[in-house]
N, C-alpha and C positions, 0 to 999 in steps of 0.2 A: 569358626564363628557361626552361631544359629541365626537365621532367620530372622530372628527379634533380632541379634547384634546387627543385623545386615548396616552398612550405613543409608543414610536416605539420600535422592539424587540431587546431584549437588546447584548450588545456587548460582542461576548465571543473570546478569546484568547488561545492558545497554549503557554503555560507559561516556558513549560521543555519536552526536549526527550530525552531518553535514549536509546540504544541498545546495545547486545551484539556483540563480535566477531564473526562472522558467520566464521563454520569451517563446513567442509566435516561430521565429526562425532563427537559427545559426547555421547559418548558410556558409558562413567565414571558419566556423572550426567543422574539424572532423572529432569523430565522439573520444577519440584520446585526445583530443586539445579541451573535450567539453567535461571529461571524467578527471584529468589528471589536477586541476582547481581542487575539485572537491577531498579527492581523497587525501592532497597535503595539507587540507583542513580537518578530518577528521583525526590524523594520527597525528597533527600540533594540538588538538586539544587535550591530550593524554601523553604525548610528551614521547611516544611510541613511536620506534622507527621501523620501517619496512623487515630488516631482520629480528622485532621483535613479533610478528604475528605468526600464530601459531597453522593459522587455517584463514585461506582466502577462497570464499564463493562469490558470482556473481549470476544476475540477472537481466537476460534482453533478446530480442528478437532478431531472427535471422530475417524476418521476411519485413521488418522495419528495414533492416540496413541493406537489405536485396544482394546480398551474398552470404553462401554458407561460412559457418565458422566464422562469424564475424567476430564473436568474441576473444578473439585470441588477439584481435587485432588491439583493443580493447588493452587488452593483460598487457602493454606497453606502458599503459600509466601508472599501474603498479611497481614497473621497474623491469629491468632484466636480473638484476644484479640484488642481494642473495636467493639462490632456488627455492621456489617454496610448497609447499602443499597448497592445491587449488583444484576447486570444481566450478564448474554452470549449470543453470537449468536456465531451460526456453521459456522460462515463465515470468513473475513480478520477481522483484527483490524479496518480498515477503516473505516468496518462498524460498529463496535464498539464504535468508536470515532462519529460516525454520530447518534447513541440513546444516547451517553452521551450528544451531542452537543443538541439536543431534548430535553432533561432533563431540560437541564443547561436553556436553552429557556423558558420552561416555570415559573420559577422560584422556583420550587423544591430545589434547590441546589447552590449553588458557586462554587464549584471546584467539576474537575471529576479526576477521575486514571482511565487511558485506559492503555492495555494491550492485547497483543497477542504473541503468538508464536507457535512454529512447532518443531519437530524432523522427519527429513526426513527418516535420515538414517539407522531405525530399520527396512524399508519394502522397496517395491519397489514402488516409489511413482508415475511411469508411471500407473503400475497396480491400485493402487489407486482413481487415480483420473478419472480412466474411471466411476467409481461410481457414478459421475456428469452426467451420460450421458441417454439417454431416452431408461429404462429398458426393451422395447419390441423389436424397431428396431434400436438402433445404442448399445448400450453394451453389448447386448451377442454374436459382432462381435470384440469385444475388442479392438478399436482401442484406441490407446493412446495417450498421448497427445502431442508426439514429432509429432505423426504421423498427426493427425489433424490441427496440427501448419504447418506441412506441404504443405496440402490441401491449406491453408489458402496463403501458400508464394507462392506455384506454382498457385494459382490463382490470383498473383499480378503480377507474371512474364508474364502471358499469355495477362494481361491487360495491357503490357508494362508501369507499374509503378515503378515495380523496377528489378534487377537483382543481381546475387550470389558475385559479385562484389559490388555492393553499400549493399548489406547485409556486408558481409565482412568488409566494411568499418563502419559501426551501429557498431559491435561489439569490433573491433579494438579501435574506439577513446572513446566505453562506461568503456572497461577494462586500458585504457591509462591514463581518469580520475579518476578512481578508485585509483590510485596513491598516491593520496594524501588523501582517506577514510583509516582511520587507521584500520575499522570495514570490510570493503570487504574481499572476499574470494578468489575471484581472480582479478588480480592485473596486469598491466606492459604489456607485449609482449607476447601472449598466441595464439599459431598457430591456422589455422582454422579451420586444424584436416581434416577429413575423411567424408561423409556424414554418418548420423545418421540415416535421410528416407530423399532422395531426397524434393528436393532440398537444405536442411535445413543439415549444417556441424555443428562439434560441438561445433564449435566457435559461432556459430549462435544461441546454446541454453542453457538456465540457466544452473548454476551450482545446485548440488543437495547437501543439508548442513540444518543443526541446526541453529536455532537462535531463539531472543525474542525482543522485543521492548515496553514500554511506551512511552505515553506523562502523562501532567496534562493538563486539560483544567481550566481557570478560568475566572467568568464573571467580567467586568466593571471596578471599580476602583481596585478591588480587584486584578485582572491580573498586573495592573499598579506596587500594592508591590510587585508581587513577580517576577516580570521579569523587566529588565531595556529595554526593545525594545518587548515588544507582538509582535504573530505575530496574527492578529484579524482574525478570519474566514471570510470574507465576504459574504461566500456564499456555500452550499452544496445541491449536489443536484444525485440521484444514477436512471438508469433505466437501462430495461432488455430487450436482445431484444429474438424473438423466441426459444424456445427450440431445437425446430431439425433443424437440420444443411441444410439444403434443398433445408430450406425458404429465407434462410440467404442468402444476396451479402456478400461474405466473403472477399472483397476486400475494403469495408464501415465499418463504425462504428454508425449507426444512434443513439443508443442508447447514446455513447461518447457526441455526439454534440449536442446531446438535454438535457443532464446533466449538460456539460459545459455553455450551453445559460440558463439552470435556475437557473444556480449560480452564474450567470453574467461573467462569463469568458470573453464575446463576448464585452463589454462593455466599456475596452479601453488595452490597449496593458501588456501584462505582460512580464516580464524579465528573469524569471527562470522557468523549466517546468519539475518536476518531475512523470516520467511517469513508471506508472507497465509495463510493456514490458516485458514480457520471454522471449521472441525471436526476432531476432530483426527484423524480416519481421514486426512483434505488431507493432514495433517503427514508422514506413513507416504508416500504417492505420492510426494511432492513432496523427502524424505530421498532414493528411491532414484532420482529424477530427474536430482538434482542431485550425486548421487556424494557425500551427507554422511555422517559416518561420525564417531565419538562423540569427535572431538577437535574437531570443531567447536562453539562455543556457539550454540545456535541458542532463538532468541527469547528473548535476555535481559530483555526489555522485559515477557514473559507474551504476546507477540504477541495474534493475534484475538479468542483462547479468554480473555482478560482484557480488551477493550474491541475494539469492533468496526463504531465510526460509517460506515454503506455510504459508498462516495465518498468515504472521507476514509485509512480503515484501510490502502490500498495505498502512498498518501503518508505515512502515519506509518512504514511497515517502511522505506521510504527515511529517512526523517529519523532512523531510530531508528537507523540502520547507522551513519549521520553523527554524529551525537552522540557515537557511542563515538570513532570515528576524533580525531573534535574534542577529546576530552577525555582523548586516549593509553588508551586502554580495545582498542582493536582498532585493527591496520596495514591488514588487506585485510578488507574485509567484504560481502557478496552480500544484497540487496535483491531480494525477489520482489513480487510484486503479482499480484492475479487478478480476472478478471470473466466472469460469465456459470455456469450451470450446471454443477456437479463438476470445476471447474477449465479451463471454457472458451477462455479466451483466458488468456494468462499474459504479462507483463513481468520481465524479470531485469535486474538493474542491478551494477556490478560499484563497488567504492569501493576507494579506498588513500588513504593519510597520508604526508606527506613522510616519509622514514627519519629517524628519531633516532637 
């Protein structure tokens, strides 16, 4: 076979998502009493049983659950019973979803189960996630990550890009939409509050709460059975920008827009824009990152700023794009995901629907 015959790579699809309720706490389950819900809802929507997945990845933190290897503990909600191919990374789902989508590529497999999730609220997850941070000169000053988000917003006000008012307003219409997510945690008319660390109030930053999410991913005709509308991946693509904060325009996202342009985001207009955003100064960088502009609907779900389980929240903006696509709500829709410090490391995902 030449070159020209080669075949092209082949078409995979997001077939099923599932999530839980995101609440403040569940103190009552442990994360296989909070994971194993979800994932007998994603494989009853496809009709799929635990022996029928070809490739199982997950996504979640050790230093959430404050023991190593916690994820294995985890892999019980999956089943014991039949053995199957599985991996982890210590990261969101997103990226979990992006080695399954790998997998599925090179023809390993047909269907994947992705899965991630978080329990925030046994620690203090401020404290936490400075562990992300570069252990000689920026974490053993502890700052955290309202505070850093902070950084991030007062250097977009100084650059006259936004101000405490159009912040205000990010977080007002993301909790407004949320209205109609029956999974969000917060919801309706939620005051702006008090500032947290200047400039950033605490309408302006996620909520802190439990939660879990799958998809399935399935390739080519096979997607076609088990979903009446795919939503196709058309494109994925994750990069990271500098570690220490220094180096960084923390009012850009270069990393965002070179993810987005190698997953073809750039390449004609999309309609729905599901964006990781903790806070919503994120929202403002990651709008002009991404080239959005007010025809797009962007976090119809209430995104971060309405429920925001660490390790899981990245996976949810993917299933949330999916969902619509699945349910003729949106043709092309853009999935972001983010990890690490003022928008560290970024994933963009790119989705379509068969034409109707």
């Amino acid at each position: 076979m030449t070159s020209e015959e080669a075949p092209g790579p082949r078409d995979i699809a997001v077939v099923a998502f599932a999530q839980t309720d995101h609440r403040r706490s569940t103190a009552e389950s442990s994360e296989v009493e909070m994971v194993m819900p979800v994932l007998h809802d994603v494989l009853a929507q496809t009709g799929l049983r635990t022996a029928d997945i070809g490739f199982t990845c997950s996504g979640s933190s050790d230093y959430l659950a404050g023991r190593a290897f916690s994820f294995t503990l985890a892999l019980d909600g999956v089943g014991a019973w039949p053995p199957i191919s599985e991996s982890h990374v210590e990261m969101d789902g997103a990226w979990a979803l992006y080695e399954a989508w790998t997998k599925l590529l090179t023809g390993d497999a047909d269907t994947a189960l992705v899965y991630s999730y978080g329990k925030c609220s046994p620690g203090l997850v401020r404290d936490v996630l400075t562990r992300q941070l570069d252990p000689y000169y920026v974490a053993p000053l502890w700052p955290d990550a309202v505070a850093l988000a902070a950084l991030q917003a007062q250097a977009l006000m100084d650059a006259g890009l936004t101000d405490e008012r159009a912040l205000a307003a990010v977080g007002a219409r993301s909790r407004a939409d949320a209205t109609a997510n029956p999974h969000a945690q917060l919801k309706g008319r939620i005051p702006q509050g008090d500032h947290v660390v200047r400039p950033l109030r605490t309408g302006d930053c996620p909520p802190i709460g439990d939660g879990a999410a799958a998809v399935i991913l399935a390739a080519g005709e096979r997607a076609r059975r088990l979903c009446a509308r795919p939503a196709w991946i058309r494109g994925v693509d994750h990069r990271i920008e500098a570690h220490a904060l220094g180096v960084r325009d923390l009012t850009d996202s270069p990393s965002t827009r070179l993810a987005a342009e190698r997953a073809g985001a750039f390449e004609r207009p999309v309609d729905t824009a599901e964006l990781h955003a903790p806070f919503s100064s994120q929202e403002v960088v990651l709008r002009r990152a991404l080239r959005l502009d007010d025809s797009v609907c962007v976090n119809p779900s209430g995104g971060a700023l309405a429920a925001n389980p660490v390790m899981a929240a990245g996976l949810i903006r993917i299933g949330e794009a999916a969902a619509r696509i699945h349910r003729g709500a949106s043709d092309r829709a853009l999935a972001h995901a983010t990890s690490g410090p003022c928008l560290q490391q970024n994933l963009v995902a790119v989705l379509e629907g068969d034409p109707r």
